[in-house]
Backbone as JSON Lines, residues from 0, in Angstrom:
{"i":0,"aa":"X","n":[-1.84,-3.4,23.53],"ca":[-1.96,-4.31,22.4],"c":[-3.28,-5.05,22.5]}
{"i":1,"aa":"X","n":[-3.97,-5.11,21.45],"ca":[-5.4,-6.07,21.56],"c":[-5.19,-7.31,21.49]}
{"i":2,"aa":"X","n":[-6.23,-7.93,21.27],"ca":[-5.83,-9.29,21.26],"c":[-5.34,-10.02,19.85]}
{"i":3,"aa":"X","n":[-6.18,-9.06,18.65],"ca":[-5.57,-9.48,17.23],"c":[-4.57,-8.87,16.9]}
{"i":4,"aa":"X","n":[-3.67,-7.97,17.62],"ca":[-2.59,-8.17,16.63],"c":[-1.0,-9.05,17.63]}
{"i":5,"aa":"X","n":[-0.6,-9.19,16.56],"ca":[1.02,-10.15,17.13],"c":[2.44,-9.35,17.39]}
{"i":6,"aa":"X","n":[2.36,-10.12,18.4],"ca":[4.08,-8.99,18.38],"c":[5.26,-9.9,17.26]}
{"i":7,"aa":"X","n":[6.3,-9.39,17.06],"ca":[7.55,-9.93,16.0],"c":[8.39,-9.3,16.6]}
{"i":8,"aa":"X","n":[9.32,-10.72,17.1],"ca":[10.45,-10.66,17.24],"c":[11.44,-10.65,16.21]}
{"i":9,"aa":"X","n":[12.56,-10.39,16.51],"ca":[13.84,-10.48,15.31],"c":[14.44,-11.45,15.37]}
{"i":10,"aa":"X","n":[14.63,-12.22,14.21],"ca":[15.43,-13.17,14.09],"c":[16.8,-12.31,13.47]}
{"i":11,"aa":"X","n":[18.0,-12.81,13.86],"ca":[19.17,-12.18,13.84],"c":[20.28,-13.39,13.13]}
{"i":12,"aa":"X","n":[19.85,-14.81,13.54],"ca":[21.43,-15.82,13.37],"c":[20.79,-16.19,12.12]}
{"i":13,"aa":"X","n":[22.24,-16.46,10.99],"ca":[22.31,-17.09,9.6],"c":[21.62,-18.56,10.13]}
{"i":14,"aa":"X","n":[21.77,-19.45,10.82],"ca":[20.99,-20.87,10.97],"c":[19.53,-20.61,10.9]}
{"i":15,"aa":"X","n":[18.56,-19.75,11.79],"ca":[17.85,-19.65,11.68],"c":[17.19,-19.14,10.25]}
{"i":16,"aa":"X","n":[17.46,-17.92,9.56],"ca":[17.21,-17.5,8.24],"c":[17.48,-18.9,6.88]}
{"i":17,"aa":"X","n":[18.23,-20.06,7.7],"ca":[18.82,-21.07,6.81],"c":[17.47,-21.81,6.7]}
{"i":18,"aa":"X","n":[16.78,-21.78,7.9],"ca":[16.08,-22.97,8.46],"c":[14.59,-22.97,7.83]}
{"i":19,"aa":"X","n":[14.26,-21.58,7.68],"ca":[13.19,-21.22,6.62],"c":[13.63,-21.29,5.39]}
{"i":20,"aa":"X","n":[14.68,-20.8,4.7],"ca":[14.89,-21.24,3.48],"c":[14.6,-22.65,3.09]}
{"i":21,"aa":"X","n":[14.69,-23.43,3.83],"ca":[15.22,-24.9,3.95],"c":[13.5,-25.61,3.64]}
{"i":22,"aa":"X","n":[12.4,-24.65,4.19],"ca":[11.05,-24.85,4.1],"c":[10.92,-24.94,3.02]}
{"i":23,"aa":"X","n":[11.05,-24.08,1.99],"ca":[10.67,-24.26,0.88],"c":[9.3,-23.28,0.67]}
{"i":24,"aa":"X","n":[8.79,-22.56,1.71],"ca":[7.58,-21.64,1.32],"c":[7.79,-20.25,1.32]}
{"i":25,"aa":"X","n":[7.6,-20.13,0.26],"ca":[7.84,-18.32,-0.34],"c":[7.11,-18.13,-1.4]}
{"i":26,"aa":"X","n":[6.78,-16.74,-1.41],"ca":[5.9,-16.2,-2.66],"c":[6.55,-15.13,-2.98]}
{"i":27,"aa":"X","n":[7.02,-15.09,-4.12],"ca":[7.96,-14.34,-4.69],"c":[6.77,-13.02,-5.17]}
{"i":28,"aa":"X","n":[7.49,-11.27,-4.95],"ca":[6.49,-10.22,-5.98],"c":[7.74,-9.61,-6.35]}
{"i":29,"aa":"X","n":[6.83,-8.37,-6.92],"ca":[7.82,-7.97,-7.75],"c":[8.8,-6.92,-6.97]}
{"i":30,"aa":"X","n":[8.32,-6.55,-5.52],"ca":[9.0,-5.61,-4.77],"c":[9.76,-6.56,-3.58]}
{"i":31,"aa":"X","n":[9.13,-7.72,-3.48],"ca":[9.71,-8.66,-2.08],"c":[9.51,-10.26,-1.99]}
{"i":32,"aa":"X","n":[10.42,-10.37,-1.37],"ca":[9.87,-11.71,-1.07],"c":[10.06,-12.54,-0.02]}
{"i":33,"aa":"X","n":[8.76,-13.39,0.5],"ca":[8.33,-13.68,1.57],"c":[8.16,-15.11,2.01]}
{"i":34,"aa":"X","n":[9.4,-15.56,2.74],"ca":[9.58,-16.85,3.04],"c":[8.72,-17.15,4.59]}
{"i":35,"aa":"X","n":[8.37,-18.0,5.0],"ca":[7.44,-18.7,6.17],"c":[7.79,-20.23,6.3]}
{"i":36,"aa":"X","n":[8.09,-20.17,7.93],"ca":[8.42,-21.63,7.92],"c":[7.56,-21.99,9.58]}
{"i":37,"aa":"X","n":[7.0,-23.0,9.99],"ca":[6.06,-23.12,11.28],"c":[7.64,-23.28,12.25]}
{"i":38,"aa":"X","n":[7.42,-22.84,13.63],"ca":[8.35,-22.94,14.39],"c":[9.1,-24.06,14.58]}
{"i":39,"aa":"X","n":[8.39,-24.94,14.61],"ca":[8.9,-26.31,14.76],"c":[9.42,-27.48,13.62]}
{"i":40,"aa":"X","n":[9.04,-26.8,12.53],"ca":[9.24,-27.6,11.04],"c":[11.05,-27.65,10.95]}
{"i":41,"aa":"X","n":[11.38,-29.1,10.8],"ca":[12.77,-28.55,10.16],"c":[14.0,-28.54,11.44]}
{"i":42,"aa":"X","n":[13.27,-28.85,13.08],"ca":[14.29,-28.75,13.68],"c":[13.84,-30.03,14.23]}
{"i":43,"aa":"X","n":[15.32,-29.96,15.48],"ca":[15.34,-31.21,16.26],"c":[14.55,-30.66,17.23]}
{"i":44,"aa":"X","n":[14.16,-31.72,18.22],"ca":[13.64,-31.06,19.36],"c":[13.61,-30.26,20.38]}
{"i":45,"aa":"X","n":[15.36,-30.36,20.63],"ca":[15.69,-29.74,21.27],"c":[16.22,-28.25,20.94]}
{"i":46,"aa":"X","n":[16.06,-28.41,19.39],"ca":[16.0,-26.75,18.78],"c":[14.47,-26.04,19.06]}
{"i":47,"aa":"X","n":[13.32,-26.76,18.89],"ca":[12.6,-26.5,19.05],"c":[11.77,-25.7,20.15]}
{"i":48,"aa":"X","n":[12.25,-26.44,21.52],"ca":[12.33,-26.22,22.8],"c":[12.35,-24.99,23.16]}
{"i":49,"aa":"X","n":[13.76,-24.78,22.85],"ca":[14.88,-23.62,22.78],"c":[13.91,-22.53,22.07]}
{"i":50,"aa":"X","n":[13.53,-22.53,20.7],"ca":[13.16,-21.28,20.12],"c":[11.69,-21.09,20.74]}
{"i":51,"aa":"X","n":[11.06,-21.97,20.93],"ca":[9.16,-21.64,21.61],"c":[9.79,-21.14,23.06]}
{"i":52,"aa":"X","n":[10.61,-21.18,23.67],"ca":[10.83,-20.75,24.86],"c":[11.33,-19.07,24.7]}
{"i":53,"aa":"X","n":[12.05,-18.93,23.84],"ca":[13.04,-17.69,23.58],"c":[11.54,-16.82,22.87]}
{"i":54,"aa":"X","n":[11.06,-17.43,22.17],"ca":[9.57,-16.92,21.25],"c":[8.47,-16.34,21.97]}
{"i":55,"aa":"X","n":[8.45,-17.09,23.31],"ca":[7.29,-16.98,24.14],"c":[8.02,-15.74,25.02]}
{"i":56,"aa":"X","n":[9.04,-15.58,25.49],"ca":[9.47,-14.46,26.04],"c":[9.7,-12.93,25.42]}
{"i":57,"aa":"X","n":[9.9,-13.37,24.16],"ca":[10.32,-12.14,23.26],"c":[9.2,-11.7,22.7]}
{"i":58,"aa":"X","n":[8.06,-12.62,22.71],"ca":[6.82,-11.88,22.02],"c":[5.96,-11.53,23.3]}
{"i":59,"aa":"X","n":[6.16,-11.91,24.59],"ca":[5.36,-11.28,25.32],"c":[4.45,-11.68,26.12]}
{"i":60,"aa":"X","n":[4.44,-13.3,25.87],"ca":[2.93,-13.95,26.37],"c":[3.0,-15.43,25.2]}
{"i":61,"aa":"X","n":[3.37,-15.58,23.99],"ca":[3.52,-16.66,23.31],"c":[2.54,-16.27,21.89]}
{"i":62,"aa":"X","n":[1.72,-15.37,21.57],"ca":[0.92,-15.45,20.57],"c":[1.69,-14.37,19.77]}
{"i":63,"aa":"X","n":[2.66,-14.7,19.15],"ca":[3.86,-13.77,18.57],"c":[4.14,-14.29,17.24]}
{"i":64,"aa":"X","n":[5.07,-14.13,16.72],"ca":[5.89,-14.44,15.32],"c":[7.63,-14.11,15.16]}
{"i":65,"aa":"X","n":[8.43,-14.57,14.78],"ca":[9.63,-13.92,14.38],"c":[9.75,-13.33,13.07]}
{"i":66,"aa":"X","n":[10.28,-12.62,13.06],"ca":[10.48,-12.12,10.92],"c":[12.18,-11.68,11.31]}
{"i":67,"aa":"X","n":[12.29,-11.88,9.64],"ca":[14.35,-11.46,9.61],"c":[13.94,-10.97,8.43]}
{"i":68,"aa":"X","n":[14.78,-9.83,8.03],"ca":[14.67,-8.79,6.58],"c":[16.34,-9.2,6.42]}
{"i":69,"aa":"X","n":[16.27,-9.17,4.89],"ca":[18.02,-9.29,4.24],"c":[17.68,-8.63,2.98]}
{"i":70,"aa":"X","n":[18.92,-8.45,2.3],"ca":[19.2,-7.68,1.17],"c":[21.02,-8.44,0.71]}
{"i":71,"aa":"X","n":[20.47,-9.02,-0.5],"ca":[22.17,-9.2,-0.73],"c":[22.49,-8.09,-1.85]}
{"i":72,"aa":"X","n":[23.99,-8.16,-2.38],"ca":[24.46,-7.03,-3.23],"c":[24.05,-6.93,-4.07]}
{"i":73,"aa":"X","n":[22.74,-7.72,-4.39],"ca":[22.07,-7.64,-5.59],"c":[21.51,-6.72,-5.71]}
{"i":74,"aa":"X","n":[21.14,-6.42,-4.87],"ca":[20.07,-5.02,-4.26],"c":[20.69,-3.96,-4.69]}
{"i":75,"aa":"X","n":[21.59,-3.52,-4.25],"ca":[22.49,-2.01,-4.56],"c":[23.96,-2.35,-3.68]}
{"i":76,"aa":"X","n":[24.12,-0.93,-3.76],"ca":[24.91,-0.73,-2.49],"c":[24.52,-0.51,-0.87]}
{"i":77,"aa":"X","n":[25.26,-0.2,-0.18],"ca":[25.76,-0.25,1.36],"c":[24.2,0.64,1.87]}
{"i":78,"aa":"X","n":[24.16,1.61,1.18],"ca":[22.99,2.88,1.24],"c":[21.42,2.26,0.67]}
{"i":79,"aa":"X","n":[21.43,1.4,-0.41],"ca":[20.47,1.42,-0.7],"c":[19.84,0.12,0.47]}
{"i":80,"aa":"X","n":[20.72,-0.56,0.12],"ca":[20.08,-1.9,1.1],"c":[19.77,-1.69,2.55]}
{"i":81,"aa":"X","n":[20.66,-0.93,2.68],"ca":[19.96,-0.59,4.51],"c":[18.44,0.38,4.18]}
{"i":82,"aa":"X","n":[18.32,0.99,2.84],"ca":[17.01,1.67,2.87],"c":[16.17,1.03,2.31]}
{"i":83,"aa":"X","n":[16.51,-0.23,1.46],"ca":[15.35,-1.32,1.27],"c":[14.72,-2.2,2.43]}
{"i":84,"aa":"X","n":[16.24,-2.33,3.71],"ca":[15.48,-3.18,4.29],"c":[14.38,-2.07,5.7]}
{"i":85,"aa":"X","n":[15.14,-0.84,6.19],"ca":[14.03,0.16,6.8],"c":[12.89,0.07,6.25]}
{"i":86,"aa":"X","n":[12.56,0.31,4.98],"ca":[11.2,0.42,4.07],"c":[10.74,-1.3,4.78]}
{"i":87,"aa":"X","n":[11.25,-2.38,4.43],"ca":[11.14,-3.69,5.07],"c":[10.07,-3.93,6.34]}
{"i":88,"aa":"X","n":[11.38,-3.37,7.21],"ca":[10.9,-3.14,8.73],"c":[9.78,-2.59,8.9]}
{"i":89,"aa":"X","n":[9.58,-1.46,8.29],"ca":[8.17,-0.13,8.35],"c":[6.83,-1.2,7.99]}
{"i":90,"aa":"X","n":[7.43,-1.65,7.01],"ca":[6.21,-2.74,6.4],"c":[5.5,-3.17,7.11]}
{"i":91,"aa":"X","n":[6.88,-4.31,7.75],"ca":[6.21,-5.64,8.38],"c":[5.19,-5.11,9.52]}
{"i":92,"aa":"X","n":[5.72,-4.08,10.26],"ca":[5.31,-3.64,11.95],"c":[3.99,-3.2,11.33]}
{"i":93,"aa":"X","n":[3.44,-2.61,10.06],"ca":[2.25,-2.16,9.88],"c":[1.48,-3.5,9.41]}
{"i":94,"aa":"X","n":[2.1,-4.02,8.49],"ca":[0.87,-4.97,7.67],"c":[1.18,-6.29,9.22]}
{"i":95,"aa":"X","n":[2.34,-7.09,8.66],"ca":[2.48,-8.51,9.62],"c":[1.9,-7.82,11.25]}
{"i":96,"aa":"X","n":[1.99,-7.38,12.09],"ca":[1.59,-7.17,13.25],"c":[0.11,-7.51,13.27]}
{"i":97,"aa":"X","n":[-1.07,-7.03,12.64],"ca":[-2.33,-7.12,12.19],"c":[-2.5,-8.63,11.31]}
{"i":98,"aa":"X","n":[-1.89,-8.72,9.99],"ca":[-2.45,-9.98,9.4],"c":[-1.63,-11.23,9.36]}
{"i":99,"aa":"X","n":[-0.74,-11.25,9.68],"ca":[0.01,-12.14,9.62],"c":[0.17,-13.4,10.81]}
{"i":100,"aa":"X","n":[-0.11,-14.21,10.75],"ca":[-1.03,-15.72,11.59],"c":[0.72,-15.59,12.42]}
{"i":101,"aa":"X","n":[0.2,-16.15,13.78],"ca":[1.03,-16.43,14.48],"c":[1.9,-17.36,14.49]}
{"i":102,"aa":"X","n":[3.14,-17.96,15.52],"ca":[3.78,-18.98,15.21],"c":[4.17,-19.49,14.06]}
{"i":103,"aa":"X","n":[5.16,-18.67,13.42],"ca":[5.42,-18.6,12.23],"c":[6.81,-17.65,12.37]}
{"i":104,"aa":"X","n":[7.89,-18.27,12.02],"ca":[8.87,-17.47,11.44],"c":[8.83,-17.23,9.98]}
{"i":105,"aa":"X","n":[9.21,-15.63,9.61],"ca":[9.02,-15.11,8.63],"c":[10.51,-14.57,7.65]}
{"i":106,"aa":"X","n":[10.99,-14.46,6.37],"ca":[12.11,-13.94,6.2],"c":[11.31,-12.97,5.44]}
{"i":107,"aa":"X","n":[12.21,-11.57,5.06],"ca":[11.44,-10.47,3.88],"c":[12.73,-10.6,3.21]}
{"i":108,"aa":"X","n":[12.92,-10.81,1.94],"ca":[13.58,-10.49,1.18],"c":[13.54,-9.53,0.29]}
{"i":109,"aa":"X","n":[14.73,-8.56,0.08],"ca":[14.38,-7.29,-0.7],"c":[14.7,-7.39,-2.35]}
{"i":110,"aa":"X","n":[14.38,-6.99,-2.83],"ca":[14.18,-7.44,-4.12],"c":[14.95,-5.67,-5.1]}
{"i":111,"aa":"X","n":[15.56,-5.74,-5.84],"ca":[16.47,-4.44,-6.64],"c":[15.17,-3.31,-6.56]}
{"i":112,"aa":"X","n":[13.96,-3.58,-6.94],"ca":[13.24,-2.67,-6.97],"c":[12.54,-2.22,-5.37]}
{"i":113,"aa":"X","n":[13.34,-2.85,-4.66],"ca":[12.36,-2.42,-2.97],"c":[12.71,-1.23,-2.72]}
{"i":114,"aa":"X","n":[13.7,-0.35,-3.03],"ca":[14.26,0.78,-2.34],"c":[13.28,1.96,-3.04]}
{"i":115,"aa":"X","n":[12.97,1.3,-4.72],"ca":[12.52,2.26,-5.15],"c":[11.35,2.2,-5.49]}
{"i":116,"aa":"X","n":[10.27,0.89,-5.0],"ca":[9.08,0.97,-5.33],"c":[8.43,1.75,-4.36]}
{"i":117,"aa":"X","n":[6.9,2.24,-4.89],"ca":[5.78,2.85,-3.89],"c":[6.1,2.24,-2.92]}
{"i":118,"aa":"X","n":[5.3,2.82,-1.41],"ca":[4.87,2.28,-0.06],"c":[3.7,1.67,-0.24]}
{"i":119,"aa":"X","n":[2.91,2.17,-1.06],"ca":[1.37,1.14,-1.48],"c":[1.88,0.21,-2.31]}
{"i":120,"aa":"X","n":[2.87,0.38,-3.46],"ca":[2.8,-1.21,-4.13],"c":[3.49,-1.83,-3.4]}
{"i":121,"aa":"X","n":[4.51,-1.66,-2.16],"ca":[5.29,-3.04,-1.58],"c":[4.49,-3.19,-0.52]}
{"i":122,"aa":"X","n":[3.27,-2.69,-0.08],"ca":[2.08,-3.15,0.7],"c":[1.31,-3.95,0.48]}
{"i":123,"aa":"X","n":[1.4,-3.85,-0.91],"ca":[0.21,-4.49,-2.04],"c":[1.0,-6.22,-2.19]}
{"i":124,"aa":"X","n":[2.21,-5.76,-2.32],"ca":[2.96,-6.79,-2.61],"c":[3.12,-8.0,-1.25]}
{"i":125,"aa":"X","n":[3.48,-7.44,0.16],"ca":[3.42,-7.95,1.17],"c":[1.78,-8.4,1.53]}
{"i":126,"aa":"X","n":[0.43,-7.75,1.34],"ca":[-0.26,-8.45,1.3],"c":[-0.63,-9.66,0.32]}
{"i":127,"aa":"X","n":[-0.69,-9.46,-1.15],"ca":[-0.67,-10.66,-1.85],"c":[-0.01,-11.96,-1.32]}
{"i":128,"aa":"X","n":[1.46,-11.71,-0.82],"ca":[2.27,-12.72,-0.52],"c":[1.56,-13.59,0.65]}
{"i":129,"aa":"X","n":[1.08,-13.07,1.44],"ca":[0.71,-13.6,2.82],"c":[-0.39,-14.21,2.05]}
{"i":130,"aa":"X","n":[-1.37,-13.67,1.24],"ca":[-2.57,-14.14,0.57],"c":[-2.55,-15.66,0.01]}
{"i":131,"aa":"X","n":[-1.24,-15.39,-0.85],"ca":[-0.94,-16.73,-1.7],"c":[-0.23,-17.67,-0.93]}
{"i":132,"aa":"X","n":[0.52,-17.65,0.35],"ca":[1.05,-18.47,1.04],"c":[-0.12,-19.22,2.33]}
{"i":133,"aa":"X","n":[-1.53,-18.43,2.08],"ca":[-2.4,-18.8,2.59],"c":[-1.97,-18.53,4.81]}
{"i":134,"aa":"X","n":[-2.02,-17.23,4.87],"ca":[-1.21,-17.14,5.66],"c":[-1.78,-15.54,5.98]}
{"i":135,"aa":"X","n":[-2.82,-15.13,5.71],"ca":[-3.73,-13.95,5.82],"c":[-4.54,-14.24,7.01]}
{"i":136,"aa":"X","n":[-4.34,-13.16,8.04],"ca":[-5.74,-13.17,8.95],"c":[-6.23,-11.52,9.03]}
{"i":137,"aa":"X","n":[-7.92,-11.98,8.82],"ca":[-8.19,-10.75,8.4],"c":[-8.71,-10.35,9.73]}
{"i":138,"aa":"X","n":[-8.87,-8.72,10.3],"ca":[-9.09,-8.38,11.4],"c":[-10.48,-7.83,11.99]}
């Protein structure tokens, strides 16, 4: 791994995915959408503690990120949403690994058209988002 790009961990618990919602920063497109909250925004301290410690181990060294992908039934069914959020996953590990600023938990939300848009327009789309959330590092 070089030095510019970041590793991403998984965020997995509903509190945490709550805790970025709770931020209030997202940029909605038309294939996804992309919530960001700073590690420490939003908790107590001793939540805080807890996740830069768990963060710094899971990314490897500490210059990392978390991201969580969801899909509610809005999306489709059982089939499509697990293939909106793979397409998700594929994303993030290509674009977020490279541009996406560190120390930062991330949510992807899939949007009805994620399963079935291009791989270039929900690229297009995941870069804009990072763009407009001011949250782009270029390499």
């Amino acid at each position: 791994m070089t030095d510019r790009t970041i590793t991403l961990a998984r965020m997995k618990k509903r509190a945490e995915f709550l805790r970025v919602t709770r931020a209030r920063t997202s940029a909605g497109m038309p294939g996804l959408v992309l919530q960001a909250c700073p590690w420490g925004d939003t908790m107590s301290p001793r939540q805080a503690a807890t996740v830069s410690e768990k963060m710094y181990q899971d990314a490897g060294g500490g210059d990392g990120a978390r991201i969580g992908f969801t899909a509610s039934k809005k999306v489709g069914n059982a089939v499509t949403r697990n293939r909106a959020k793979r397409r998700l996953r594929a994303l993030s590990a290509e674009v977020m690994t490279r541009h996406a600023e560190p120390g930062l938990d991330y949510v992807l939300i899939a949007r009805q058209s994620t399963a079935t848009r291009s791989y270039a327009a929900l690229r297009g789309d995941l870069e804009r988002a990072l763009k407009r959330l001011k949250l782009w590092r270029d390499v």
